[in-house]
C-alpha positions as CSV (number, residue, x, y, z in Angstrom):
1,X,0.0,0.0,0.0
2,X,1.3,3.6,-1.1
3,X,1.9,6.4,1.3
4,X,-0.7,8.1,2.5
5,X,-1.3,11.6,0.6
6,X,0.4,14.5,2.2
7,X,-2.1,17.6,3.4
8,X,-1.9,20.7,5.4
9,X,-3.6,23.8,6.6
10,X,-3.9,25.0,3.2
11,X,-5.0,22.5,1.3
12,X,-8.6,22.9,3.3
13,X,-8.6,26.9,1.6
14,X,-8.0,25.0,-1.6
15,X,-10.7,21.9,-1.7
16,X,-13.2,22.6,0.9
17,X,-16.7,24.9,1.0
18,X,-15.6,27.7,3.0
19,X,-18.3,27.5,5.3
20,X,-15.9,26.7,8.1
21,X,-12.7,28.6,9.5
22,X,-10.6,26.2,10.8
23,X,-7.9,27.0,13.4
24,X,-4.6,26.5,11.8
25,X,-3.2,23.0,12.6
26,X,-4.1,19.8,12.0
27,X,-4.7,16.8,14.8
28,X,-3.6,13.5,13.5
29,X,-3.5,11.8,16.9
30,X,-5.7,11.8,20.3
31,X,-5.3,9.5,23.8
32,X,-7.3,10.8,26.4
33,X,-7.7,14.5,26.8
34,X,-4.6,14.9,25.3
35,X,-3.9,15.5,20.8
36,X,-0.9,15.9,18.8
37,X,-0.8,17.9,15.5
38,X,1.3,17.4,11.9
39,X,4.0,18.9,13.6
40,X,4.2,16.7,16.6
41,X,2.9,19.9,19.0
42,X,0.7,18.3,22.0
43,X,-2.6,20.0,23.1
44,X,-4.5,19.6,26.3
45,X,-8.2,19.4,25.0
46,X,-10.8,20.9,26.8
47,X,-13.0,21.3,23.8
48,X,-14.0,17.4,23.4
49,X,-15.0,18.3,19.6
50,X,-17.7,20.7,20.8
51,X,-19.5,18.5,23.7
52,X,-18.7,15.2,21.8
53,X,-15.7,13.0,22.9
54,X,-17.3,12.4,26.5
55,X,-14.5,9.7,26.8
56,X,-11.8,11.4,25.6
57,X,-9.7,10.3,22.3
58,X,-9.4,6.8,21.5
59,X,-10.7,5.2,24.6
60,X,-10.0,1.7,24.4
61,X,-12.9,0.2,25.5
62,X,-14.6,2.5,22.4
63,X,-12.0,1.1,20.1
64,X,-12.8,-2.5,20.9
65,X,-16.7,-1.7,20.8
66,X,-15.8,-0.5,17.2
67,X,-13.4,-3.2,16.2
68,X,-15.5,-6.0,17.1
69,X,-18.9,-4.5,15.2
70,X,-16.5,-3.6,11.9
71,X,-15.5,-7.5,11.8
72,X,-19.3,-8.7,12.2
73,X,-21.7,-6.1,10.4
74,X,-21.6,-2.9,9.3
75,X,-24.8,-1.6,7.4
76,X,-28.2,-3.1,6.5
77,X,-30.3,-0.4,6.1
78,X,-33.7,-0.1,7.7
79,X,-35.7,-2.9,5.7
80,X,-33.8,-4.7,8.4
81,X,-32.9,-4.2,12.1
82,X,-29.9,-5.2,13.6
83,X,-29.0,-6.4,17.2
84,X,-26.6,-3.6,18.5
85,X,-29.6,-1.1,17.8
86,X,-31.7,-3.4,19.8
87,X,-29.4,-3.5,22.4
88,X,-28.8,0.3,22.6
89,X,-32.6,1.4,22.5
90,X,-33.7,-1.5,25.4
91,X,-31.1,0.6,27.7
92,X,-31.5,4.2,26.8
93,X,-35.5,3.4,27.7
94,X,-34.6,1.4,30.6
95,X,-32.3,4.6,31.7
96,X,-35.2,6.9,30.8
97,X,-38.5,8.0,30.9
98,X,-39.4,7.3,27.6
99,X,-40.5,3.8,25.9
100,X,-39.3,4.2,22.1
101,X,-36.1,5.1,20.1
102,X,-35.6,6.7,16.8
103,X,-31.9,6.4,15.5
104,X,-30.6,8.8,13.9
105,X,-26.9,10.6,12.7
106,X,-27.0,14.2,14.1
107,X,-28.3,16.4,16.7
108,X,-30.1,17.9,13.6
109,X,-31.5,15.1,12.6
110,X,-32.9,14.0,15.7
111,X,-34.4,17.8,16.0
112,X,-36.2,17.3,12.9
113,X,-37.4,14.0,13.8
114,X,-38.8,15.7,17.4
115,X,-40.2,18.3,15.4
116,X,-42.0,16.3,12.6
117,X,-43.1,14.4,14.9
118,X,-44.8,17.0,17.5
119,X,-46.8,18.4,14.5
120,X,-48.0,14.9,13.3
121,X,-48.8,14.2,16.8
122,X,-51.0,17.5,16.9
123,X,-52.5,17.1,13.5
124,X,-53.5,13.2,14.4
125,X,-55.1,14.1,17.7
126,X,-56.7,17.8,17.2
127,X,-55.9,19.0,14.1
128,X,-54.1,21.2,11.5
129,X,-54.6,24.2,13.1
130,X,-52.6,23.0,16.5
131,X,-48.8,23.1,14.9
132,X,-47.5,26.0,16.2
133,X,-44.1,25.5,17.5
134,X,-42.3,27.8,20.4
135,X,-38.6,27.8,21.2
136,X,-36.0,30.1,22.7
137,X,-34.0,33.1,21.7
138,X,-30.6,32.2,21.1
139,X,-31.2,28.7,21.4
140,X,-29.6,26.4,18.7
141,X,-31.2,23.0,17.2
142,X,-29.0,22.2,14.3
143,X,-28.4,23.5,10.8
144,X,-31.5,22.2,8.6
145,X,-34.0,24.2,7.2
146,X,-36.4,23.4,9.9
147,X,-33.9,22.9,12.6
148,X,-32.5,26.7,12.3
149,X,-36.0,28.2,11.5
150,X,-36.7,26.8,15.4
151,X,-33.6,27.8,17.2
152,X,-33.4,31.0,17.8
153,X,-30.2,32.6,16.3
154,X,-31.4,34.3,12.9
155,X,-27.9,34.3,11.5
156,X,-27.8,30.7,11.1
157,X,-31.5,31.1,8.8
158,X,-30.9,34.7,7.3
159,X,-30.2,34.0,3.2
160,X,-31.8,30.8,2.6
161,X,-35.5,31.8,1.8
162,X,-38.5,32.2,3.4
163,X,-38.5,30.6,7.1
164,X,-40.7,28.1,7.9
165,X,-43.9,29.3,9.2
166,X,-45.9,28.3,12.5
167,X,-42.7,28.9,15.0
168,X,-42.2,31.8,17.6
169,X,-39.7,32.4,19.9
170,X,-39.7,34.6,23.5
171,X,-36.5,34.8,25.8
172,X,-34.9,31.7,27.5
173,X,-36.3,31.8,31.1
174,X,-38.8,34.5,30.7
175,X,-41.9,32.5,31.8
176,X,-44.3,35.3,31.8
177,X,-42.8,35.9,27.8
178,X,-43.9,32.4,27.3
179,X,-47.3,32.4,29.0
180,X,-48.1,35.2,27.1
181,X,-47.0,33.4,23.7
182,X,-48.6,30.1,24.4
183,X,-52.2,29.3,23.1
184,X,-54.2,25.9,22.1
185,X,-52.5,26.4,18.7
186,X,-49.4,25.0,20.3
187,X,-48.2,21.9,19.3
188,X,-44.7,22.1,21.3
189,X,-42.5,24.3,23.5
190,X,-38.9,23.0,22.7
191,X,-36.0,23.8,25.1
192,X,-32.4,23.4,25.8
193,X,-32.2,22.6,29.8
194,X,-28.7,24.4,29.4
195,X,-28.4,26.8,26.5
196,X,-25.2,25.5,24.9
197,X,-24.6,28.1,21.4
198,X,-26.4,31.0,23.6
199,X,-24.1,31.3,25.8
200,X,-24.2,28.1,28.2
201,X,-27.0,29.1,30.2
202,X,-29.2,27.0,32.9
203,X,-32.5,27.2,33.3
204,X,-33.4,29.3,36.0
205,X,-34.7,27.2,39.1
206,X,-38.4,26.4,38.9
207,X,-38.5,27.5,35.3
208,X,-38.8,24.4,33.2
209,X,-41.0,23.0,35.9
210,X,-43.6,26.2,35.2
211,X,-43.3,25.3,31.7
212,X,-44.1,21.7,32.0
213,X,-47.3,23.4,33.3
214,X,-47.9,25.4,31.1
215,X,-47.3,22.6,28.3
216,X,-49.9,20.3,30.4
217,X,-52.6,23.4,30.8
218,X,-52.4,24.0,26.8
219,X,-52.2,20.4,25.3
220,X,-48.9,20.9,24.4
221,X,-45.5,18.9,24.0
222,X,-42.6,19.5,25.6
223,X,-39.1,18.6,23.9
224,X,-36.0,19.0,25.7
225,X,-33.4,19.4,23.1
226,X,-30.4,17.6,25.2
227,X,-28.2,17.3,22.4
228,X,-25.5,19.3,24.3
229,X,-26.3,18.6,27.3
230,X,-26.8,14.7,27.6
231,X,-24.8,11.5,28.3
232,X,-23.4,12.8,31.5
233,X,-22.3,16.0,30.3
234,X,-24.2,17.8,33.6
235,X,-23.7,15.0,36.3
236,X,-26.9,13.1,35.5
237,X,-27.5,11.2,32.7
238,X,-29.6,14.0,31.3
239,X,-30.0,17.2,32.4
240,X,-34.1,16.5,32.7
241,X,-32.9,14.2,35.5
242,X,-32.0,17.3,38.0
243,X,-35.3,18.5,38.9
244,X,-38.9,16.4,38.6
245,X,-39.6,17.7,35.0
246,X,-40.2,15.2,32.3
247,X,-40.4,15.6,29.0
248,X,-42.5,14.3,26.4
249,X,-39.8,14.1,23.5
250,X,-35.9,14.2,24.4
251,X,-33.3,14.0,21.5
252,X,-29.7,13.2,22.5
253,X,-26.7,13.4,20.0
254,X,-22.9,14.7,20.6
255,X,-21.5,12.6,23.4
256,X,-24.0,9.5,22.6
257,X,-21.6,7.9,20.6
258,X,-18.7,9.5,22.2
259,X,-17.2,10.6,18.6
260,X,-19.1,8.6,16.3
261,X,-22.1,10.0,14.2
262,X,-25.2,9.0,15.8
263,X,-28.0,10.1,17.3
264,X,-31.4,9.3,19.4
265,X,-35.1,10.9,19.6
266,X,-36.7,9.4,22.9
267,X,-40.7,9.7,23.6
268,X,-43.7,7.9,24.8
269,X,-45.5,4.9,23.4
270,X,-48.7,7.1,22.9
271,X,-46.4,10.0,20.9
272,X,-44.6,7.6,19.1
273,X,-47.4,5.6,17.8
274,X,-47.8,8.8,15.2
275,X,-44.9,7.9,13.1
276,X,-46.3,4.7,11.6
277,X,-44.6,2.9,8.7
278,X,-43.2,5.0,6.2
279,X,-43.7,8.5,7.9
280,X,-40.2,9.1,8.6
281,X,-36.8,7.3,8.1
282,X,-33.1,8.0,8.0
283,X,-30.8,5.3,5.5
284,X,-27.9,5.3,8.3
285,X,-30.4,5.6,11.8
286,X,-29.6,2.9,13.7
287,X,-26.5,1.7,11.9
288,X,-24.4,-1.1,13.9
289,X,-21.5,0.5,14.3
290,X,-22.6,3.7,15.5
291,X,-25.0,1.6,18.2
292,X,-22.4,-0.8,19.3
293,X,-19.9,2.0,19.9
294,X,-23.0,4.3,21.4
295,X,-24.0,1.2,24.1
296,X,-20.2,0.9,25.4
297,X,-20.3,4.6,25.5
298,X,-23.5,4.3,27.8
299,X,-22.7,1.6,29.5
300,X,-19.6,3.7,30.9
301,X,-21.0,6.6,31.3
302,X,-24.4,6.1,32.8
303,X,-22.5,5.2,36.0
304,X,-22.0,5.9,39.8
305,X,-18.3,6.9,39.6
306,X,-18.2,8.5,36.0
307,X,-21.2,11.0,37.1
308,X,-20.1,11.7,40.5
309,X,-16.8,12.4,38.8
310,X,-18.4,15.2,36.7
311,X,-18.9,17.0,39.8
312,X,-15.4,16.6,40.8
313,X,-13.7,17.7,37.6
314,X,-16.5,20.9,37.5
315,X,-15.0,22.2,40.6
316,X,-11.3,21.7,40.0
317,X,-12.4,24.0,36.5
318,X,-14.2,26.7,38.0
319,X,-12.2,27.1,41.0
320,X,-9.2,27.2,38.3
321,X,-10.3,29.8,36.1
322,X,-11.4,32.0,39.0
323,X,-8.2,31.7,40.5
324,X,-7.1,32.9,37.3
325,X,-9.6,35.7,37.1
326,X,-8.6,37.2,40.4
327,X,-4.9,37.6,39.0
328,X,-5.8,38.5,35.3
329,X,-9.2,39.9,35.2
330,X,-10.5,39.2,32.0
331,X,-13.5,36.7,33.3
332,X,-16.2,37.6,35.6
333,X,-17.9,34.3,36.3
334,X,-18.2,30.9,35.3
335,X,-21.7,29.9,34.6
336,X,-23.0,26.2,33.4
337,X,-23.6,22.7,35.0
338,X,-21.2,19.5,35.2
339,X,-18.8,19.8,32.3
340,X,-20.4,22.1,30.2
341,X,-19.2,25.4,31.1
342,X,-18.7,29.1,30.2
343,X,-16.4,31.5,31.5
344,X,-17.9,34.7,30.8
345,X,-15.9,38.0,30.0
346,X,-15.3,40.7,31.8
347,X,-16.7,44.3,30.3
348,X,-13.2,44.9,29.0
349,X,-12.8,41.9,27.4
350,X,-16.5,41.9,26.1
351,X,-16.3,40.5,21.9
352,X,-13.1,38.8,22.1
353,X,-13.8,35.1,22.8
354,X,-12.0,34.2,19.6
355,X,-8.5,35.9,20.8
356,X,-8.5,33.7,24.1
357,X,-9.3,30.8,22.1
358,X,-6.5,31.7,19.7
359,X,-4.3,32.6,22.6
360,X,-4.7,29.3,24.1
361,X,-4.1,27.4,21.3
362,X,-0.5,29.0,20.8
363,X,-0.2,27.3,24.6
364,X,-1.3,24.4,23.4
365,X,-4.7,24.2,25.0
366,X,-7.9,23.4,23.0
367,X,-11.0,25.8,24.3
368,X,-14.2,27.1,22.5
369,X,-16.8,29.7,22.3
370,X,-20.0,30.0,22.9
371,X,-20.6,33.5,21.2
372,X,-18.2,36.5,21.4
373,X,-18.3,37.1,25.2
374,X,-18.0,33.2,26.6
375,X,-14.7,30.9,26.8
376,X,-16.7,27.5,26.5
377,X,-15.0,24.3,28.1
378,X,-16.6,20.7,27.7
379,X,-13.6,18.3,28.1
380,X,-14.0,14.5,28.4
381,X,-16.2,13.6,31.3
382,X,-13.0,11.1,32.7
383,X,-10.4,14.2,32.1
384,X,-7.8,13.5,35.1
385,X,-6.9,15.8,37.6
386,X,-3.4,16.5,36.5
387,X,-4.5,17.8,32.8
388,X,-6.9,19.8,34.4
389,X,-4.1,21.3,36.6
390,X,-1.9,21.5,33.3
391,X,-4.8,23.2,31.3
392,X,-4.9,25.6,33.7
393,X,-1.0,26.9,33.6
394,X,-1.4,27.0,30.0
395,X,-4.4,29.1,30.2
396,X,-2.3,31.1,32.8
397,X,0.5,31.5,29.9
398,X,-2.2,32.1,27.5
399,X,-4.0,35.1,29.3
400,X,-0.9,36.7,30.6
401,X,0.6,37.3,26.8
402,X,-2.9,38.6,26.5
403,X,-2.6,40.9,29.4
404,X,0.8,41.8,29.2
């Protein structure tokens, strides 16, 4: 076999849609929370490819979930079901509230799914007039056509036609905004328990709870869009699972399959029963691979150490960074739940989120944003003590060039 073709940097200007802008290295190699780059340069990775690698890079018991399915089965489509899909649904309902499964490969996806499926729901059991979907400023549900038209960022819909119709938003945590908005014509209230893309916000205490209400009194659906949030992420399985508010449609994506593409729409037997044969589908939903890795993933995750370990790691972060705010003062709090976190800006340092990310890259440490004004961490969920401690001297290097 031939050596592998030689890329960089540039080559991604040369052959890709420029619809991202990718910082300006390459990984090749991952173990743990740590990655290495062409050049051999190591970074600590607190960015877990945006909420995803829950287990870190190439955990091993991941790698042997994937090694085993790719020497059985790997695709069989849908006319067909397969036993790691199976497997993976019978736990995710048994960890749950709900009863059913839809497979999917994105956080999109599994939006749309939750979506389509509230308005058939509504259509089914009152009628066409009762598909009115309400969601949250600045909340983010993927990148479809339907999925951005519902979250609540127009710059991610803005250029690509006429919205799609029947969907309002009010202000995350504004009940009264949201009481006032609400009618019979509602088919769902769809919300992020933390708002990831906005700015990694939690619901305010009591607030999904008065929703859930609100939901019941109108004869509407609530979806919790846990696509950032779920598998561990916040301490508990799901977010959902930190107050007494249950939803009627959950979709879970990201960390589900701990770096591999999949994704999962849970609801009730009664909601479900309105996408019969042939109302909706996906060609990969439910493919072996992805389930086989996603069960390990579970299996691991949805477990007494691993979660109380979230809360352990969340501490070592925050009380880090606001040891580091009190000698550089460029953050003013750090806001967020378990391992999905934003360290907010100070007033000075208000719109440049990018130049601390870039800044802590050249220290090699891997952070996000989550808008201009919020440094966003979501590292593994099994990220040890000692690379937090490291990822917090290089953020010390990286924010003193800044401050000079």
């Amino acid at each position: 076999m031939s050596d592998a073709m030689q890329v960089g940097r540039a080559d991604f200007d040369r052959v890709m849609v420029p619809n991202y802008a990718p910082i300006d290295m390459i990984p090749v190699r991952g173990e743990g929370s740590r990655l290495w780059d062409q050049q051999g340069h190591e970074y600590v990775d607190l960015a877990g490819g945006i909420a995803v690698n829950v287990l870190g890079h190439a955990h091993p018991a991941l790698v042997e979930a994937l090694t085993e399915q790719a020497g059985k089965l790997w695709h069989v489509s849908n006319v067909l079901t397969n036993e790691p899909a199976l497997r993976l649904a019978s736990k995710l309902v048994a960890a749950t509230f709900a009863d059913k499964v839809f497979f999917a490969n994105s956080g999109a996806e599994a939006n749309e799914a939750a979506f389509k499926l509230a308005r058939r729901w509504a259509h089914e059991t009152v009628g066409p007039d009762k598909h009115e979907i309400i969601a949250c400023t600045n909340s983010f549900h993927g990148r479809t056509l339907f999925t951005v038209s519902v979250g609540g960022q127009p710059k991610y819909s803005q250029g690509f036609g006429p919205a799609l119709g029947g969907i309002s938003h009010v202000p995350f945590n504004d009940l009264a905004a949201l009481e006032q908005q609400i009618s019979a014509r509602t088919c769902a209230v769809v919300i992020e328990p933390v708002q990831g893309e906005g700015g990694v916000i939690p619901a305010a205490p009591g607030y999904l709870q008065a929703v859930r209400e609100l939901c019941d009194r109108h004869g509407a659906l609530l979806i919790f869009d846990e696509v950032q949030s779920g598998m561990g992420r916040t301490g508990k399985l799901y977010a959902y699972m930190h107050s007494d508010v249950v939803p009627d449609i959950l979709t879970s994506a990201k960390s589900l399959g701990g770096g591999f593409p999949i994704a999962a729409m849970l609801t009730t037997d009664a909601i479900a029963a309105h996408f019969a044969v042939g109302t909706h589908g996906s060609t990969y939903g439910g493919n072996p691979l992805g389930c086989a890795v996603a069960e390990r993933v579970l299996d691991i995750v949805n477990s007494p150490q691993v979660l109380a370990g979230v809360d352990e790691r969340h501490r070592l972060l925050v009380d880090g960074i606001m040891t580091l705010a009190a000698e550089y003062p460029v953050f003013s709090l750090v806001r967020g739940k378990g391992l999905l976190l934003g360290a907010v800006l100070a007033d000075a340092w208000k719109g440049q989120a990018r130049q601390i990310q870039e800044a802590a890259q050249r220290e090699g440490l891997l952070v996000l944003q989550a808008g201009p004004d919020v440094m966003r961490i979501a590292p593994s969920l099994v990220i040890s003590p000692a690379d937090i401690a490291e990822a917090m001297q290089r953020l010390r290097r990286a924010l003193a060039r800044l401050v000079g």
